[in-house]
C-alpha positions in Angstrom: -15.2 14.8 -0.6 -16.6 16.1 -3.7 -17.4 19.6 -4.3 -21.0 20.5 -5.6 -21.8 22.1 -9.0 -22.3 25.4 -8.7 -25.6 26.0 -10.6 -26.5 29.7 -9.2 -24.7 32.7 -11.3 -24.2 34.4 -8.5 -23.3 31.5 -5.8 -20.9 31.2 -8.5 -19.5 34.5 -8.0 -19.5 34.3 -4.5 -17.9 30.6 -4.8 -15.5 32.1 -7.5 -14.3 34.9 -5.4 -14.3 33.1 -2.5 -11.4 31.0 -4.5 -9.8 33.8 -5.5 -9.4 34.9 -1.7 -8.3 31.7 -0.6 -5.5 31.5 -3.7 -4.0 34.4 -3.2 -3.7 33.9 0.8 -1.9 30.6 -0.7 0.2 32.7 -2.5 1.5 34.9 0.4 2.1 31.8 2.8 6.0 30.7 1.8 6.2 26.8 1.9 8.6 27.0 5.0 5.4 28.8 6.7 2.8 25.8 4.9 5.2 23.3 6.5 5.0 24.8 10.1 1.1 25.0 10.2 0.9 21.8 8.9 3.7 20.5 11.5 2.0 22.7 14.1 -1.4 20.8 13.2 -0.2 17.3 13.4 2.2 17.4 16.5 1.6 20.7 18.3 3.3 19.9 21.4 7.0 19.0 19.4 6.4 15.4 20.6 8.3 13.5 17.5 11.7 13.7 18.4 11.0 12.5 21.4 8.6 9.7 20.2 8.5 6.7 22.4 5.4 4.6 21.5 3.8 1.3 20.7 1.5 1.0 17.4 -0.2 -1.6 16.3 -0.8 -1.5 12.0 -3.2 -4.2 10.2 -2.5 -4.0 6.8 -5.1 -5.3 4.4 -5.5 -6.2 0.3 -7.6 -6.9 -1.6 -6.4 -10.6 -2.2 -4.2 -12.4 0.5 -4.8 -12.7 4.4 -4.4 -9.9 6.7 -0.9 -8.9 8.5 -1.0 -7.4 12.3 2.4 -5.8 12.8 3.1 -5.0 16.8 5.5 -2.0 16.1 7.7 -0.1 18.6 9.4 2.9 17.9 12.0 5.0 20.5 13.8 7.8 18.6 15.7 9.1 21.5 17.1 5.6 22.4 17.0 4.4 18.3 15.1 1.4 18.9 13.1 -0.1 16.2 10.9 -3.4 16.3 8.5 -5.0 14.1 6.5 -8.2 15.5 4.4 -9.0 11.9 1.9 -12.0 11.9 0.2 -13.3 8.8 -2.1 -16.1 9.2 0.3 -19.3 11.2 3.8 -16.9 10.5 5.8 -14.8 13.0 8.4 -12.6 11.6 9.8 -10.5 14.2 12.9 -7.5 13.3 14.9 -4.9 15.8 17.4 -2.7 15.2 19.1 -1.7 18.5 21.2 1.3 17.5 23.7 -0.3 15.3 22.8 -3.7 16.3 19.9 -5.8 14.2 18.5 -9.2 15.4 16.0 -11.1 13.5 13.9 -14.4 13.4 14.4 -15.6 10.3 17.4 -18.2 9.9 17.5 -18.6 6.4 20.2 -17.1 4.1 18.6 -15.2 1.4 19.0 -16.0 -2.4 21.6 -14.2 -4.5 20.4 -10.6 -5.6 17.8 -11.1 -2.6 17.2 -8.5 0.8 18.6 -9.8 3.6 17.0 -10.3 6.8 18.6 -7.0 8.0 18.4 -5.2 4.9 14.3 -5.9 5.5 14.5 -4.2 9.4 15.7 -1.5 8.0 13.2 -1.0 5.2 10.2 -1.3 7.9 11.9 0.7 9.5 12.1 3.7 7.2 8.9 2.8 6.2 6.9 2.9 9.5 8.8 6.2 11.1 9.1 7.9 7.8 4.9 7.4 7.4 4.2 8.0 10.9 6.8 10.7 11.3 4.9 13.0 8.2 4.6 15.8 7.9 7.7 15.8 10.8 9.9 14.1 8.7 10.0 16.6 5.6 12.2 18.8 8.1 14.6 16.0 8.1 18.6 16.3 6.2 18.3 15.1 2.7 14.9 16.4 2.1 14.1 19.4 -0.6 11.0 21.1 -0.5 9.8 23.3 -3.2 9.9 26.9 -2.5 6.8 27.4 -4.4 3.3 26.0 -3.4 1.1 24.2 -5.6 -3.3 24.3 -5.4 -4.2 21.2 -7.2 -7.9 19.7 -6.6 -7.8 16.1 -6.0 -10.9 14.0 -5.8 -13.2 16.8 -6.4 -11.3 18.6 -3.3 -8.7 21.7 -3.7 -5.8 21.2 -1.8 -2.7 23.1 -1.0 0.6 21.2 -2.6 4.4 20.8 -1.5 6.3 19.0 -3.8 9.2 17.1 -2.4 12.6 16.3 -3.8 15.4 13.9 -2.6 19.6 14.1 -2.0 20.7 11.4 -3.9 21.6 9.3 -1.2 18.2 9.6 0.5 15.9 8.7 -2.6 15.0 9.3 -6.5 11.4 9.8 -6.0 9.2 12.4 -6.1 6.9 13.2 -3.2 3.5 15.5 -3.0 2.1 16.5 0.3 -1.6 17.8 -0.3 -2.8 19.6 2.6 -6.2 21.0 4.1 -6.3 24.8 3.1 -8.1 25.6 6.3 -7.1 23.0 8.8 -3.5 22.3 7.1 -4.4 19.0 8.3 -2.4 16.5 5.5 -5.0 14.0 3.9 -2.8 12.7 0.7 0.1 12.0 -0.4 1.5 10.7 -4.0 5.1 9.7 -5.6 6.4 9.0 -8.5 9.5 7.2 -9.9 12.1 9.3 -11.9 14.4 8.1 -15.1 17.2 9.9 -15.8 15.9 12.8 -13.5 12.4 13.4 -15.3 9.1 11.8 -13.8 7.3 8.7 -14.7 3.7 9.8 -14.8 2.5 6.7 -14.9 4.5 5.6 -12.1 4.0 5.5 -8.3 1.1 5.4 -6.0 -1.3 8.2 -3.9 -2.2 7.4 -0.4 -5.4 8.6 0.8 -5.3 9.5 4.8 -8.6 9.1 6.5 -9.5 9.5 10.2 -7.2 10.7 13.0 -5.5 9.1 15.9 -3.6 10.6 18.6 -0.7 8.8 19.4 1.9 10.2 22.3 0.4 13.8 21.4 0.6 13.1 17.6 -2.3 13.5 15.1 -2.0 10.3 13.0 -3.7 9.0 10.1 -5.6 5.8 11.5 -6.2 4.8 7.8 -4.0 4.5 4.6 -5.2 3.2 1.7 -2.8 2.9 -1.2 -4.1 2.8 -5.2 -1.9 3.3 -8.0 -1.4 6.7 -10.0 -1.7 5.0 -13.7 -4.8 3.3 -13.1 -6.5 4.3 -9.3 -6.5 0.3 -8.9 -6.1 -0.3 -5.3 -3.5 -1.8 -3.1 -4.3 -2.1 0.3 -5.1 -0.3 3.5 -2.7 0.3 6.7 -5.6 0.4 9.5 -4.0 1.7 13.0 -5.5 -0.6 15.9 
């Protein structure tokens, strides 16, 4: 992903004004109009509020055994269900409309999730993930009105930054998307305190690979490292 050095005086004018081309078409795109290519790109068809479909996630780290979570997710009929297996355990959550069921018995400790309080953190997780760059249309969700170019990785990228209703969330999103394609490869968060951003907070998620899914351009890999350090978390590999 790397770009290469630009050793020629005049490939680096070219190069150079090249840039300057592609900057100041970034300019004149709004980031209502960024956010409807990128949509456009990922689910052309207007498939995700309608999303009925079946994905299967294995998430790996780099210490600790594989988990293989059987996931099922029905927007018009607000079904959720996670069926996670690690190793010899079955945990298995739904959330029926209003209604959650879960296997685990066992009353949590004081100060702990409980077992319902978990569904509904996979499931924000898995449709919020899946459901990008969809999802940035949803209530609750501020986008700048400004877009950013930032080069990540040796890669220039074009940048919506992503603020939250209180109710919805204190973090801080970036979306980086494909200046040609508008294809999203990364995104990054960080926590806030007292309304300003911890820069040595959060995590970036590098997307790699595509996999349709009901009509939707998915990323089949996520791999997670944190911002402070780049020391890697794990990868969420669609089956």
């Amino acid at each position: 992903m790397s770009l290469n050095f630009r050793q020629l005086a005049i490939a680096f004018i070219v190069l150079s004004n090249f840039g300057y081309a592609n900057a100041t078409f970034a300019q004149e795109l709004t980031s209502a109009e960024l956010l409807e290519k990128a949509i456009t790109y990922h689910d052309p068809n207007n498939q995700w509020v309608s999303f009925n479909g079946d994905l299967q996630v294995t998430m790996t780290t780099a210490t600790g055994s594989p988990r293989v979570s059987d996931i099922k997710i029905n927007l018009p009929q607000e079904h959720f269900s996670v069926t996670a297996k690690r190793d010899t355990v079955t945990t298995t959550y739904t959330l029926n409309k209003e209604v959650c069921t879960t296997s685990i018995k066992e009353q949590p400790e004081k100060g702990q999730r409980t077992p319902c309080e978990t569904a509904m953190l996979y499931k924000n997780y898995y449709t919020y993930l899946y459901g990008l760059p969809m999802k940035l249309n949803d209530k609750g969700t501020n986008i700048s009105e400004t877009i950013e170019r930032k080069t990540f990785k040796g890669k220039e990228y074009l940048v919506l930054e992503a603020k939250y209703d209180e109710e919805v969330g204190s973090d801080v999103w970036y979306f980086y998307f494909d200046p040609k394609t508008y294809a999203m490869e990364i995104y990054q968060f960080f926590k806030t305190e007292n309304g300003i951003v911890k820069k040595d907070s959060g995590e970036y998620i590098l997307l790699s690979n595509e996999q349709e899914i009901e009509g939707i351009k998915m990323p089949k890999n996520r791999a997670w490292y944190y911002n402070k350090d780049d020391n890697y978390l794990g990868t969420d590999n669609l089956n």
